[in-house]
C-alpha positions in Angstrom: -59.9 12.7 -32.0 -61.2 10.5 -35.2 -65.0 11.0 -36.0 -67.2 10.2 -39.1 -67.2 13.0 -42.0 -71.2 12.2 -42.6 -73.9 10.7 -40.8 -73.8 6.8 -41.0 -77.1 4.8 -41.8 -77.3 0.6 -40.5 -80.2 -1.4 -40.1 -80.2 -5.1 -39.7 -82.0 -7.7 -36.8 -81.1 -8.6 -33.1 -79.4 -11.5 -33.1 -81.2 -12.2 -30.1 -84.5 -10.4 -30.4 -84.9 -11.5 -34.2 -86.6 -7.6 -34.0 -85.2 -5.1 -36.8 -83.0 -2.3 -35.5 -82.4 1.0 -37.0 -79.2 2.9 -35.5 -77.5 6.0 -36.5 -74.0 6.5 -36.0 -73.2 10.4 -35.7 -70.2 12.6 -35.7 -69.1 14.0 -32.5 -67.2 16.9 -31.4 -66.7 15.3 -28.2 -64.3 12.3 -27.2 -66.0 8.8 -26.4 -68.5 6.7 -27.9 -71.9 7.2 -26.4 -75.5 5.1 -27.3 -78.7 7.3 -27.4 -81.5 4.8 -27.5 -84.0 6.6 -29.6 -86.9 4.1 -28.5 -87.4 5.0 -24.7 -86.8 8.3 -22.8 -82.9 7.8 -21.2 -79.7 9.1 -20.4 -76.8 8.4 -23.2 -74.9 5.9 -22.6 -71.3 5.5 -22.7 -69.4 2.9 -24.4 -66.7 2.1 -21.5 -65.3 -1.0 -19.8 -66.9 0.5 -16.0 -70.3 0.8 -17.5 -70.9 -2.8 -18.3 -73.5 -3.9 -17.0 -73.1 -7.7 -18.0 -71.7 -10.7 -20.5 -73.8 -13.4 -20.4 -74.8 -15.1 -22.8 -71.1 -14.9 -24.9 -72.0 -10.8 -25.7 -70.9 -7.5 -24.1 -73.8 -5.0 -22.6 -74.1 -1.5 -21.5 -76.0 0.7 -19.2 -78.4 -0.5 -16.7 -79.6 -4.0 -17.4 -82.8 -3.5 -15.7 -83.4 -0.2 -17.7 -81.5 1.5 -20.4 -79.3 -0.7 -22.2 -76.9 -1.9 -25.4 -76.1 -5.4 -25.9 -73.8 -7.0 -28.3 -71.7 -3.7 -28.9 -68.4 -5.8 -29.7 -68.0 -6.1 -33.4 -69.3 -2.5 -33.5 -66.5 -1.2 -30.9 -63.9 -3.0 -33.3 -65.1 -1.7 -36.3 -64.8 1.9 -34.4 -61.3 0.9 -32.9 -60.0 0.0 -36.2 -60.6 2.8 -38.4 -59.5 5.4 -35.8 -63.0 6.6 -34.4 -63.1 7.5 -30.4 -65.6 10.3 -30.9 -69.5 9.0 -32.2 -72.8 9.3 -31.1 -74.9 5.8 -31.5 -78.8 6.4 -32.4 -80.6 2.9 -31.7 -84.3 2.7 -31.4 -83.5 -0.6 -29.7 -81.8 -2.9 -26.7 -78.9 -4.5 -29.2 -76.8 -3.8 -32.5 -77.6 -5.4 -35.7 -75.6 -8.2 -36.0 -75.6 -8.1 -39.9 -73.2 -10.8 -41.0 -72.4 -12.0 -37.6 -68.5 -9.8 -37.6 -67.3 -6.6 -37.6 -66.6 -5.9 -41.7 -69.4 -4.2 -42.7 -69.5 -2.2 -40.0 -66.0 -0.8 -41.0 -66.8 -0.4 -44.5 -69.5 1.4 -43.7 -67.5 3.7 -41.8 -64.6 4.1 -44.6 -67.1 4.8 -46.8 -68.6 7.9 -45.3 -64.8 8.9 -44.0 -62.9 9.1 -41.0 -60.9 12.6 -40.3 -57.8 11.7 -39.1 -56.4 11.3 -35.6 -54.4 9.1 -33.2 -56.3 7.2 -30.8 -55.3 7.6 -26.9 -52.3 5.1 -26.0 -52.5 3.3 -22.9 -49.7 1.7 -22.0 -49.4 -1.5 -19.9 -46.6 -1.3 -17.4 -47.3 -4.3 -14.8 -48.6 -7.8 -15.7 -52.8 -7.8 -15.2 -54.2 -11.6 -15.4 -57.9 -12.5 -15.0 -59.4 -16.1 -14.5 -62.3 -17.6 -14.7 -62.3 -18.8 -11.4 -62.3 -14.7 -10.6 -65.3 -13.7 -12.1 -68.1 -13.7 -9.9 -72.2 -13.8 -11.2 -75.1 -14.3 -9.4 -76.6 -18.1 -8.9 -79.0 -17.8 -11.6 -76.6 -16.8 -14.7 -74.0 -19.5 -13.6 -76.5 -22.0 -13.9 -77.6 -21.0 -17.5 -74.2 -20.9 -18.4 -73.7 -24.3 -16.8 -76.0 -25.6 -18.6 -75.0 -24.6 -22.0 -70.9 -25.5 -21.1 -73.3 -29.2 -20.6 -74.9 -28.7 -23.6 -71.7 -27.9 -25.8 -69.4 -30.4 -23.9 -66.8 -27.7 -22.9 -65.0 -26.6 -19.5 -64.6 -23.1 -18.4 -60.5 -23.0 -17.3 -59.7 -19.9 -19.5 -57.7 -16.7 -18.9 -56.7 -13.3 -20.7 -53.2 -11.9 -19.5 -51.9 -8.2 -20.0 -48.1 -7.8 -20.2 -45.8 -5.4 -21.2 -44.1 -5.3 -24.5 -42.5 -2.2 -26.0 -45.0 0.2 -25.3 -45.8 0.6 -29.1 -48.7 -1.8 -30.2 -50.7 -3.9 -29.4 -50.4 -7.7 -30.0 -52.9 -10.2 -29.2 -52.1 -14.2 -28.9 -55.5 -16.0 -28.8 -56.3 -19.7 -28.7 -59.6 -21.7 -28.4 -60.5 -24.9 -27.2 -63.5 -26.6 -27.9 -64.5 -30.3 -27.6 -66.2 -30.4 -31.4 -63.9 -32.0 -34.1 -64.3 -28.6 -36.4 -63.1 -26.6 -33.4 -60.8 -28.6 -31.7 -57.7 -26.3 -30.9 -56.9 -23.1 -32.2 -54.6 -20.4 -32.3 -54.1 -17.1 -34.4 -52.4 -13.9 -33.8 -53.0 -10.3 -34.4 -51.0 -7.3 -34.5 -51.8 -3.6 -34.3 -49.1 -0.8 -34.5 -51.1 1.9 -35.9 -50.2 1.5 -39.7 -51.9 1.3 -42.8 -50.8 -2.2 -43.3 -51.7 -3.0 -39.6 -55.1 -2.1 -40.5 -55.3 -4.0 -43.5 -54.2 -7.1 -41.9 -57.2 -7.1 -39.5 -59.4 -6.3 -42.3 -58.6 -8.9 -44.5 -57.5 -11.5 -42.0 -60.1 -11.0 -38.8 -63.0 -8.8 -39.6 -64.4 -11.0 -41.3 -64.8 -14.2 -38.8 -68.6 -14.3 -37.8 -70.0 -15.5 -34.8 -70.4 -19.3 -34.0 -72.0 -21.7 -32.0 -74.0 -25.1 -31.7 -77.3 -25.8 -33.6 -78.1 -27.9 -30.2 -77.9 -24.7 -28.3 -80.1 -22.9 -30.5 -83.5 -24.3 -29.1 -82.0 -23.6 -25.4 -81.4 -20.0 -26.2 -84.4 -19.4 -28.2 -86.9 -20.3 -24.7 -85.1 -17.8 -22.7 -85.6 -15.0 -25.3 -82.1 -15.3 -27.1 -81.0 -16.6 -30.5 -83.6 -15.8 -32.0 -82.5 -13.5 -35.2 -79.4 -16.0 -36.1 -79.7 -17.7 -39.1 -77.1 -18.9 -41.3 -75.9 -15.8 -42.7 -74.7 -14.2 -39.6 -73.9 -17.5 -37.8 -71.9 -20.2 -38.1 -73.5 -23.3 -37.4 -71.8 -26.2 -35.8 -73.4 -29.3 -36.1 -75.2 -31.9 -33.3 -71.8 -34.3 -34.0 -69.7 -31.3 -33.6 -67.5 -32.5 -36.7 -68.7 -29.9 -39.8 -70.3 -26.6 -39.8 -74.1 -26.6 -41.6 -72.8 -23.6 -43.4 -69.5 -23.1 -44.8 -66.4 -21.2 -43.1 -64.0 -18.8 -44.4 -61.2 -20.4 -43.1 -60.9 -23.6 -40.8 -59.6 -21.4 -37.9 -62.6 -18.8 -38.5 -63.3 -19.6 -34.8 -60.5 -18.1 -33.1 -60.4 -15.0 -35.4 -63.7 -14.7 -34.2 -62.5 -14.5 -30.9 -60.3 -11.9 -32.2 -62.7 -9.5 -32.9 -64.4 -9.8 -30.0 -61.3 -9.4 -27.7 -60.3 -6.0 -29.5 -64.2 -5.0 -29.2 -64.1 -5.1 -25.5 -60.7 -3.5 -25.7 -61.8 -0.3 -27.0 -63.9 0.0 -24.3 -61.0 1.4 -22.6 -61.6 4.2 -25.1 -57.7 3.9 -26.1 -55.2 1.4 -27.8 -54.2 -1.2 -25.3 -50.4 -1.0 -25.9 -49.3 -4.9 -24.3 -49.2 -8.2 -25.0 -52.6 -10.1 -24.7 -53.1 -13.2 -24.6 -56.3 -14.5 -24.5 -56.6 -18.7 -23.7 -59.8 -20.0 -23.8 -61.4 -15.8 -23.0 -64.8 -14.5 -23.4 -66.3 -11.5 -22.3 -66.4 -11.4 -19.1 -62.3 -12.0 -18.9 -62.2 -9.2 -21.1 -64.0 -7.0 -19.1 -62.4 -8.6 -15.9 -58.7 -7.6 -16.8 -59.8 -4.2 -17.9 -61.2 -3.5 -14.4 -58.3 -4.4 -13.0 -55.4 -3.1 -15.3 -57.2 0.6 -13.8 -58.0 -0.4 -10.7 -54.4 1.2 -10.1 -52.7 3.6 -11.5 -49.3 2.4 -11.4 -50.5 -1.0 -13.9 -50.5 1.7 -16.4 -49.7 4.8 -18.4 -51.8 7.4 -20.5 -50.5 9.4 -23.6 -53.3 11.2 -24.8 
């Protein structure tokens, strides 16, 4: 069981509320990651891939949406996934996560920096091949039309996938690639690998923590009159332009995008409180496929295998 060695200290805005948030992240003697929202009178609530309550809107949200709930927990489940915490309590006197600078990095630095006691996260091994498709997930009228309508906005089509299959049973490596219509996007693919080791560790770090966020300054207006968007800015967002051929703020690397998406996938993957020990390959995802593939790899027991 890996927990925090002190009491951790973030504050920062919603990237969609533009409101500031204050969260406390907590040792705990007890395995899981659970959200204690310090603003309303609720039940904690757990960080795991059957207590989504929804992904619109290209984020990841728990609890009840209609009551108490956490949105936009990905880059903060990969910055606990890859420093080795699966035991934390998560004060927030608010509905969302700071999104700080728009990825996971200074989330984990904040956590190396207070310390991590040292432990092996759960294995969960992938025995049978688990695929979900867009054409799968099912939402209610409303929220396909909102999403419609920004896939019309941006100029893309919604054909995607994210397959589970067995490798070694030893680590897990993720294949992601993303299409989009925009020049500066176009098509992209990066990899990721994650066996456990120091240098594992350090590859995501250096190589994928650091890929914020994206999306079109033509969307922005859209989300804003439907209460989203409204704390992005260019420091936690990049920025594609109306032409879709440059960024209005610069990149880390040309294929920032994709790494992006890289975060996000592993994110969503801790949400099965464990390493997902398969191949994954994510083509054209979001986080609904994520969520979508998780539901079914433990819909049955014999898709996979649990070594504590």
């Amino acid at each position: 069981m890996g927990t925090l060695k002190k009491v951790v200290k973030i504050s920062g805005v919603g990237i969609h509320s533009g409101n500031t948030v204050k969260m406390v992240v907590k040792p705990s003697k007890n395995k899981g990651i659970v959200f204690c929202r310090t603003d309303i009178n609720s039940e904690p609530i757990v960080a795991s891939f059957d207590n989504v309550g929804e992904t619109k809107m290209r984020n990841t949200t728990i609890g009840d949406i209609g009551g108490a709930h956490v949105q936009t927990i990905e880059h903060l489940m990969a910055a606990f996934f890859i420093t080795g915490i699966d035991s934390a309590i998560v004060e927030i006197d608010g509905p969302e996560t700071p999104i700080l600078d728009g990825s996971a990095y200074e989330f984990i630095h904040a956590f190396i920096d207070a310390g991590i006691t040292s432990s092996k996260l759960k294995q969960i091994i992938v025995k049978k091949e688990i695929i979900a498709k867009s054409s799968d997930i099912k939402v209610p009228f409303l929220i396909k039309a909102k999403y419609c309508i920004l896939n019309k906005l941006a100029g893309r089509k919604t054909s995607g996938y994210v397959k589970l299959s067995p490798n070694n049973g030893k680590e897990l490596n993720i294949s992601a690639t993303l299409i989009y219509p925009e020049k500066i996007v176009g098509n992209q693919s990066f990899s990721y690998k994650y066996n456990g080791t120091k240098k594992s560790q350090k590859d995501f770090i250096d190589n994928v923590a650091r890929a914020r966020t994206f999306g079109k300054y033509s969307e922005w207006e859209y989300l804003k009159k439907h209460g989203m968007g409204r704390g992005a800015n260019e420091h936690n967002v990049i920025a594609l332009n109306n032409d879709g051929d440059g960024t209005l703020n610069p990149v880390l690397w040309k294929n920032e995008f994709v790494r992006h998406k890289i975060v996000d996938l592993v994110g969503d993957m801790f949400t099965s409180g464990g390493i997902i020990n398969a191949n994954i390959v994510s083509y054209k995802g979001s986080h609904a496929l994520n969520n979508l593939v998780l539901r079914k790899l433990f819909s049955d027991p014999e898709n996979y295998e649990i070594i504590e």
